[in-house]
VOPAGU-2260 file (C-alpha; in pm, 1 decimal, decimal comma):
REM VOPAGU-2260
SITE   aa  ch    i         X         Y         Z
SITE  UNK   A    0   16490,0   15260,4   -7754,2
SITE  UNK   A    1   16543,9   14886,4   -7649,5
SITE  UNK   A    2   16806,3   14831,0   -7334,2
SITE  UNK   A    3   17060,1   14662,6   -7438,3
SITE  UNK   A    4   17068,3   14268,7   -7303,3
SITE  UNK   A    5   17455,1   14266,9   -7281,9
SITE  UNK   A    6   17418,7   14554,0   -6996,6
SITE  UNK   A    7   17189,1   14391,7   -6760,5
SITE  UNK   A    8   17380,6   14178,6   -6522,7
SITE  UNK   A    9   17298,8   13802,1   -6531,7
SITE  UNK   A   10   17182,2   13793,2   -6162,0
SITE  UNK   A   11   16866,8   14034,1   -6245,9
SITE  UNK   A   12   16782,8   13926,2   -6601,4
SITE  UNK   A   13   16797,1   13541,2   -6385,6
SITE  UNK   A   14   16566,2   13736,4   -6137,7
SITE  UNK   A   15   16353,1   13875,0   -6379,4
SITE  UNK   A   16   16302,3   13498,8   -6578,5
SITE  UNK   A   17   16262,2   13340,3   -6206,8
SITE  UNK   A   18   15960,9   13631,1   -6139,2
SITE  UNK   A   19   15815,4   13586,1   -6445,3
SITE  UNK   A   20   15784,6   13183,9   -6482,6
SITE  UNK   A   21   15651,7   13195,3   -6142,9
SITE  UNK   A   22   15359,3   13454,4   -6247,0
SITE  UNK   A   23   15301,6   13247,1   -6514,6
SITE  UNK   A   24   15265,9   12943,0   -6282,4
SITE  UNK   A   25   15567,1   12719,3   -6435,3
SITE  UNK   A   26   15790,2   12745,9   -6098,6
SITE  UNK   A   27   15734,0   12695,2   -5769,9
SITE  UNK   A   28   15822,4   12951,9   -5519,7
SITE  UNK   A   29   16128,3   12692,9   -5408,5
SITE  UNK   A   30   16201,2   12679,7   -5821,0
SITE  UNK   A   31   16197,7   13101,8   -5895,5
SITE  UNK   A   32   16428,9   13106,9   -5590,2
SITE  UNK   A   33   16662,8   12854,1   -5708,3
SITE  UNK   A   34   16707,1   12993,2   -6067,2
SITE  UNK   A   35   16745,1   13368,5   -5896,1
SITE  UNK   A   36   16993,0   13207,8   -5681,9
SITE  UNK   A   37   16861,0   13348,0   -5390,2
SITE  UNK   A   38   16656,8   13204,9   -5032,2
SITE  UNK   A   39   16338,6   13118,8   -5069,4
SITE  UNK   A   40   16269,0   13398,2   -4778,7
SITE  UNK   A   41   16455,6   13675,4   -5064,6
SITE  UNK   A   42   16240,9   13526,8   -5309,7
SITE  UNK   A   43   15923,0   13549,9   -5129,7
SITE  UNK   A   44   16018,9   13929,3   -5032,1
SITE  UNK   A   45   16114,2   14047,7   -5360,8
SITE  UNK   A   46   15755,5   13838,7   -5520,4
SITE  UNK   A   47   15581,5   14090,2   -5269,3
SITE  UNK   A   48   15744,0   14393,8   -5295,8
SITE  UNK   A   49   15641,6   14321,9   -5684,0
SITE  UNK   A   50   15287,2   14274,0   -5566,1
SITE  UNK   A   51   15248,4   13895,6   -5631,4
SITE  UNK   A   52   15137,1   13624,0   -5350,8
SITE  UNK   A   53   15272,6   13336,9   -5263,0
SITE  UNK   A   54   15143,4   13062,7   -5367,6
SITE  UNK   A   55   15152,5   12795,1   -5108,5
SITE  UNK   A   56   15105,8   12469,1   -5304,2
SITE  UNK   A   57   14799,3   12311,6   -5209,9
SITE  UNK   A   58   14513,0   12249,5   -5380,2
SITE  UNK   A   59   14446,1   12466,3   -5628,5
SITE  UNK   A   60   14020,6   12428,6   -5652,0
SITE  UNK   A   61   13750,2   12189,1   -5409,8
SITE  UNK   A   62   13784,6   11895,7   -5719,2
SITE  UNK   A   63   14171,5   11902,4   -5637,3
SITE  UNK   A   64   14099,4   11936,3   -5292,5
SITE  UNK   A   65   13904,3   11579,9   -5302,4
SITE  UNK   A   66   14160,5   11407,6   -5545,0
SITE  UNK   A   67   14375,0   11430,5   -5244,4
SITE  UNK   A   68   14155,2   11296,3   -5033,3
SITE  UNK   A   69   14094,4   11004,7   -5181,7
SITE  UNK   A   70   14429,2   10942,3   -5264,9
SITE  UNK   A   71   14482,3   10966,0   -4909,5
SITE  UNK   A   72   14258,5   10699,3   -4791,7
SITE  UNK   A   73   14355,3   10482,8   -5094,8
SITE  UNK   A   74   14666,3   10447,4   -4872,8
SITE  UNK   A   75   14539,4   10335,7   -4548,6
């Protein structure tokens, strides 16, 4: 039997789109926070406790890696 949407409060079914667009790699930690409407620290804890890491935003592979290097020292 499907839950009904009218009796999950807004503030988790916000949660629960926030954790699942990060997992799917559309927000940014900083993003899934802001749509939960909660710290960035409570976001980070509550990613965890649902066994996901945070992702830190750097590069994401060695090619990326490079493409900000020489970006870099296009700028000096």
């Amino acid at each position: 039997m499907a839950a009904d949407r009218e009796s999950v409060p807004p503030e988790r079914e916000n949660l629960a789109t926030a954790v699942g667009l990060y997992a799917l790699g559309e927000y940014t930690l900083g993003q899934a926070a802001e749509h939960a409407g909660v710290s960035r620290f409570t976001m980070r804890d509550t990613l965890a406790e649902l066994g996901f890491e945070a992702r830190l935003g750097g590069p994401r592979d060695v090619d990326d890696a490079k493409a900000e290097l020489d970006a870099l020292s296009d700028l000096e």
